[in-house]
C-alpha positions in Angstrom: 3.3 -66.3 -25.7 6.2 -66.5 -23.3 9.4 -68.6 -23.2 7.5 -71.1 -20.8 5.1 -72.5 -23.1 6.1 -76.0 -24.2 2.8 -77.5 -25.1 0.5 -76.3 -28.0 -3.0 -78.0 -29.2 -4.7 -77.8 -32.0 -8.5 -77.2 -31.5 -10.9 -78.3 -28.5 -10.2 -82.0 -27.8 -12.9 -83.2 -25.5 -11.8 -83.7 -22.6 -13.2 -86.9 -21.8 -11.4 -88.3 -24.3 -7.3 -86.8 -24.0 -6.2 -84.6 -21.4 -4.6 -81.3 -23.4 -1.4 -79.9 -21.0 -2.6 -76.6 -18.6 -1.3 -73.6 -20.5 -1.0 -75.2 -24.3 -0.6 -72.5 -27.1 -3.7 -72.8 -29.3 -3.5 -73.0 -32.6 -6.1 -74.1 -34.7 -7.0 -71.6 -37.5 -10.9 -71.4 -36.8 -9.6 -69.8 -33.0 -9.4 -65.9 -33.4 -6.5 -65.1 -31.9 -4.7 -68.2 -31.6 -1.1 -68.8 -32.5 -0.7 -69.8 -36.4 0.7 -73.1 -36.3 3.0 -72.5 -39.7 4.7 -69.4 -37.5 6.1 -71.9 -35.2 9.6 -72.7 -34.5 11.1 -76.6 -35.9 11.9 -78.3 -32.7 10.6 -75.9 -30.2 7.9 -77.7 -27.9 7.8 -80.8 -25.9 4.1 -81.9 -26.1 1.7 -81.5 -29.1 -1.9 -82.3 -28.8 -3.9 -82.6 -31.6 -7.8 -82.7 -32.6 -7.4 -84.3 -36.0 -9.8 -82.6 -39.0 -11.9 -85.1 -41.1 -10.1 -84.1 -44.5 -7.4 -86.4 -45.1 -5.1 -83.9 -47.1 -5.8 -81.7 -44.1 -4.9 -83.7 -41.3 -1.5 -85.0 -43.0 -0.7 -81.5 -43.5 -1.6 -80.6 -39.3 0.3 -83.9 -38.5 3.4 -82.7 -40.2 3.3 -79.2 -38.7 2.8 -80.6 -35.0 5.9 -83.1 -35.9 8.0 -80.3 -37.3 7.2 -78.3 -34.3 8.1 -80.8 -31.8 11.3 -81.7 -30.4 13.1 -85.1 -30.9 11.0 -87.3 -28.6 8.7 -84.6 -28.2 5.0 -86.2 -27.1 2.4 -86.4 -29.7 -1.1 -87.3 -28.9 -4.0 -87.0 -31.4 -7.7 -88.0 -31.3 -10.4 -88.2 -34.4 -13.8 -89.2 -34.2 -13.7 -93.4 -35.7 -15.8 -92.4 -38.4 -14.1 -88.9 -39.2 -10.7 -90.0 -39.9 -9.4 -91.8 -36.2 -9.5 -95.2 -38.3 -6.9 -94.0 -40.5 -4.6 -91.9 -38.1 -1.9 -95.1 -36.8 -1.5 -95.6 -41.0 -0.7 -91.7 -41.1 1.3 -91.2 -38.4 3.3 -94.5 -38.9 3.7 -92.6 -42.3 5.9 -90.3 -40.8 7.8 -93.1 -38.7 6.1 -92.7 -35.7 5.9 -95.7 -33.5 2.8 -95.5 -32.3 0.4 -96.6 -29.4 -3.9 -96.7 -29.6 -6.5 -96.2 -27.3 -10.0 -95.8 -28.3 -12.5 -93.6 -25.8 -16.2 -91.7 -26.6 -15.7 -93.2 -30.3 -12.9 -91.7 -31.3 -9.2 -93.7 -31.8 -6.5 -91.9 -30.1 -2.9 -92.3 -31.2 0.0 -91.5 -29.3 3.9 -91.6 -29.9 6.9 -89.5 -29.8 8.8 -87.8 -32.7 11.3 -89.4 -34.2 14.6 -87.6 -34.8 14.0 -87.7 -38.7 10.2 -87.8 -39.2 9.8 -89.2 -43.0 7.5 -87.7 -45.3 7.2 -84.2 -43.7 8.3 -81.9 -46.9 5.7 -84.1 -49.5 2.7 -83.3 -46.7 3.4 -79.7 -46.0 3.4 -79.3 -49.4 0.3 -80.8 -50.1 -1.9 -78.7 -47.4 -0.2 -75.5 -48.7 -1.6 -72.6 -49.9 -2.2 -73.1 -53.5 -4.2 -71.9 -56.4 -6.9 -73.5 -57.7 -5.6 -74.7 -61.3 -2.7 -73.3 -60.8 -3.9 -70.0 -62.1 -7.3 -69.2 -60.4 -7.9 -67.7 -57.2 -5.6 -68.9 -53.7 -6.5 -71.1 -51.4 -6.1 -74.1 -49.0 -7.1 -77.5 -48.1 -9.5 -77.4 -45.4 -11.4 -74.3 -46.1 -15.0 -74.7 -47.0 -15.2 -75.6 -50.5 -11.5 -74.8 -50.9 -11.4 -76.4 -54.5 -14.2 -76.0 -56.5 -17.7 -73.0 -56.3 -19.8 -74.0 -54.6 -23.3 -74.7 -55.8 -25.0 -71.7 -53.0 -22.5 -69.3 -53.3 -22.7 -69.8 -57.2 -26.5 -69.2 -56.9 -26.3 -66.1 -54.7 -23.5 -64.8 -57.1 -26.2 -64.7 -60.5 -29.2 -63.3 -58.2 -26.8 -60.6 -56.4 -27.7 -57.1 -57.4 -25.7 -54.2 -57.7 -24.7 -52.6 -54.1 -24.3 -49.5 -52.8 -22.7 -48.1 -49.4 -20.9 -49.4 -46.6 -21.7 -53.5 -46.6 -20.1 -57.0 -45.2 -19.7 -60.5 -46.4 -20.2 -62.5 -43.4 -18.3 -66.0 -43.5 -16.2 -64.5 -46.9 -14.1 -67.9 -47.3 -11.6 -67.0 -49.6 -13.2 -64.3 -51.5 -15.4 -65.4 -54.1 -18.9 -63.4 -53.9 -16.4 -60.6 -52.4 -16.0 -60.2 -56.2 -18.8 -59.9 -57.6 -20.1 -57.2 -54.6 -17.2 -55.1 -55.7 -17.9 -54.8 -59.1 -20.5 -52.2 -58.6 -18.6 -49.0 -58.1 -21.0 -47.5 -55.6 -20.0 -50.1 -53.0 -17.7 -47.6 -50.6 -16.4 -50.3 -48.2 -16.9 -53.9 -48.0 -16.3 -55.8 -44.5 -14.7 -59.6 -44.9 -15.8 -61.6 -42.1 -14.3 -65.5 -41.1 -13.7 -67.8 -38.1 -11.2 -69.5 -40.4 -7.8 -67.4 -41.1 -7.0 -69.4 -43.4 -9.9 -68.4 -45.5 -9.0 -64.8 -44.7 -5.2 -65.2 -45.9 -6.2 -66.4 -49.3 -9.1 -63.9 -49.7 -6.0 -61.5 -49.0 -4.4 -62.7 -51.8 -7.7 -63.2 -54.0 -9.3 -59.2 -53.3 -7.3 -56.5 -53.9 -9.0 -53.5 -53.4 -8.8 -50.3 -51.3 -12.5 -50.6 -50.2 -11.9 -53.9 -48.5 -11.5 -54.6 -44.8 -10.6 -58.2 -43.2 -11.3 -59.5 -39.7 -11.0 -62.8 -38.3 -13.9 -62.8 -35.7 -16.5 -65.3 -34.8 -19.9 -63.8 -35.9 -21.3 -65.3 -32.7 -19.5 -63.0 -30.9 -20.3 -59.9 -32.2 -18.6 -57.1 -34.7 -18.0 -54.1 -32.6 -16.4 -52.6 -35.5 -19.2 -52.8 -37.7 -22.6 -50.8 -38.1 -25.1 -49.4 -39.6 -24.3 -51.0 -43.1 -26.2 -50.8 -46.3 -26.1 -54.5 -46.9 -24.7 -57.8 -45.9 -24.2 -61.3 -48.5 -23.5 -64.5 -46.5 -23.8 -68.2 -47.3 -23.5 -69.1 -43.6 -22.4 -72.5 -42.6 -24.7 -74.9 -41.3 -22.1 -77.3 -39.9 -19.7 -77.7 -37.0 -17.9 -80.6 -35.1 -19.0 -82.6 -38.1 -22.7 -82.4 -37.6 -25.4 -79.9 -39.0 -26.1 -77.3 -36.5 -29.0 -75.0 -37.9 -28.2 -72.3 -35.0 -25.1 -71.5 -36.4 -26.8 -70.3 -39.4 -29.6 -68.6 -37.1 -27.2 -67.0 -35.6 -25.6 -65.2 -38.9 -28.8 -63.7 -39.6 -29.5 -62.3 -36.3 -25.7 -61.2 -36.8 -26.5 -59.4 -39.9 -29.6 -57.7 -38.6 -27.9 -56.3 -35.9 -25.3 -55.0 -38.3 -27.5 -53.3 -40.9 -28.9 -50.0 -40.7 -32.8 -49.5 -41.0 -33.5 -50.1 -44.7 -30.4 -52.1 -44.7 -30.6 -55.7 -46.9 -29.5 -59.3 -46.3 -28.6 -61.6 -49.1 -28.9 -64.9 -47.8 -28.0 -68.1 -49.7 -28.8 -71.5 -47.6 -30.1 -75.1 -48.4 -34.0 -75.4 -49.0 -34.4 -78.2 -45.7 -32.7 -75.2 -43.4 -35.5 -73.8 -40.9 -34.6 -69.9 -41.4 -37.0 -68.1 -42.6 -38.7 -67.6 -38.5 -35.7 -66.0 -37.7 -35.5 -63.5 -40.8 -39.4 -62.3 -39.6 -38.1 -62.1 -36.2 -35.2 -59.4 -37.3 -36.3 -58.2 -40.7 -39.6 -56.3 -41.8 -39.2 -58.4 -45.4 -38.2 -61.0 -46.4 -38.4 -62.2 -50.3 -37.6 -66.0 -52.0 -35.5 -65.1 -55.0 -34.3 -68.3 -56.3 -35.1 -71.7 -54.9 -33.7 -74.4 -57.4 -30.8 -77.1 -56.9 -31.9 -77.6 -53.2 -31.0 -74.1 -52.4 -32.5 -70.9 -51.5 -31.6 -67.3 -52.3 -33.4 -65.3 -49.7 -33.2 -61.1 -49.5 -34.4 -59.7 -46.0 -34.9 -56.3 -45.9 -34.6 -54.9 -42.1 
């Protein structure tokens, strides 16, 4: 970052639909690498272009952040798919007493307007997208991580089949921590990788896994781990959605991830839903692979490589 930069965005806007300024800091949380938007000085940039999540208590919470961020009459232009929360974005932003103009391109409503002086409302939505605990007591987290308030039905699964580990091993797309448990219960497990795109999944599994063996790294799996090999075993219950539609490869590519991870010998513990189409691409990089559970439209798959 350098003292020049007076634009930030938050995710990939297509560009067919709003123009994001040449040089804006990225920020979104599912970027590695990108600047956290809550680090941000109040008042500090002059153009704010935002990508809008679907969740509602998630976008307030990004809305606020980009107004808090802005300067007085600072230019704030957001897009959301019509039918992923655009309908409902002049309601929100008027919310914070924005005066606001529309447009509607590629089906998604685009809102634009400039910060007040004395945006209303920003305290009671920052608030409400902050890190929190879920019942107040139980382990952190944050609105807009996968399955941010409640177990999920998979990773519930994969938790009752998992056996004990031993060795080196990673949990690839961790989220805030949860099966990260139960792997470290066995005290043969001598290091345990936590892997996610989204750092705000990675802060609360900070918070949630305190433990000397544990390692955390904001990467996308796609990519590549450099830092990681030859592992005894890798859990995962890899996403299968992204820009709001299912995308199977993504979940394709998480296995072949993991296989290229694990030593020979080396075990994959897979959780996914039954309709997903992986079980080509565990024969293509594994010399097993075993159903374990298949109940509640899930599977629990181990792959041995």
């Amino acid at each position: 970052m350098t003292d020049t930069v007076s634009a930030a965005v938050y995710g990939f806007p297509p560009r067919e639909v709003i123009e994001t300024p040449r040089g804006a800091m990225q920020t979104a949380p599912t970027v590695p690498g990108a600047q956290p938007l809550e680090a941000l000085t109040d008042a500090s940039m002059d153009a704010f272009v935002v990508l809008a999540p679907a969740g509602a208590v998630e976008r307030r919470y990004v809305l606020a952040q980009a107004l808090r961020v802005l300067k007085p009459g600072g230019r704030l232009t957001v897009a959301a798919p019509k039918d992923r929360g655009g309908l409902r974005l002049k309601k929100e932003l008027s919310g914070f007493g924005c005066k606001i103009g529309e447009d509607a391109r590629r089906h998604h409503r685009i809102c634009m307007t400039l910060r007040p002086e004395t945006p209303a409302g920003l305290t009671e939505a920052l608030a409400e997208g902050a890190p929190r605990r879920i019942d107040g007591e139980g382990l952190w987290t944050q609105p807009g991580v996968f399955s941010w308030d409640r177990l999920d039905t998979g990773t519930a699964l994969l938790m009752q089949a998992l056996p004990a580990f031993s060795g080196a091993g990673a949990d690839l797309g961790c989220g805030i921590g949860v099966l990260a448990h139960q792997v470290l219960a066995s005290p043969k497990v001598t290091n345990l990788a936590l892997v996610d795109i989204d750092r705000r999944a990675l802060d609360a599994a900070r918070r949630n896994v305190d433990d000397a063996r544990v390692s955390f790294s904001h990467a996308d799996i796609r990519l590549g781990l450099p830092e990681l090999s030859n592992l005894d075993f890798v859990v995962s219950n890899p996403p299968f959605h992204e820009g709001g539609g299912e995308d199977k490869a993504l979940g394709q590519a998480f296995i072949r991830g993991a296989a290229a991870l694990l030593k020979k010998g080396g075990v994959l513990w897979l959780v996914a839903n039954r309709h997903l189409p992986y079980e080509a691409v565990l024969a293509d990089h594994f010399a097993r692979v075993r159903p374990v559970v298949d109940q509640e439209g899930f599977k629990v798959l181990e792959a041995v490589k």
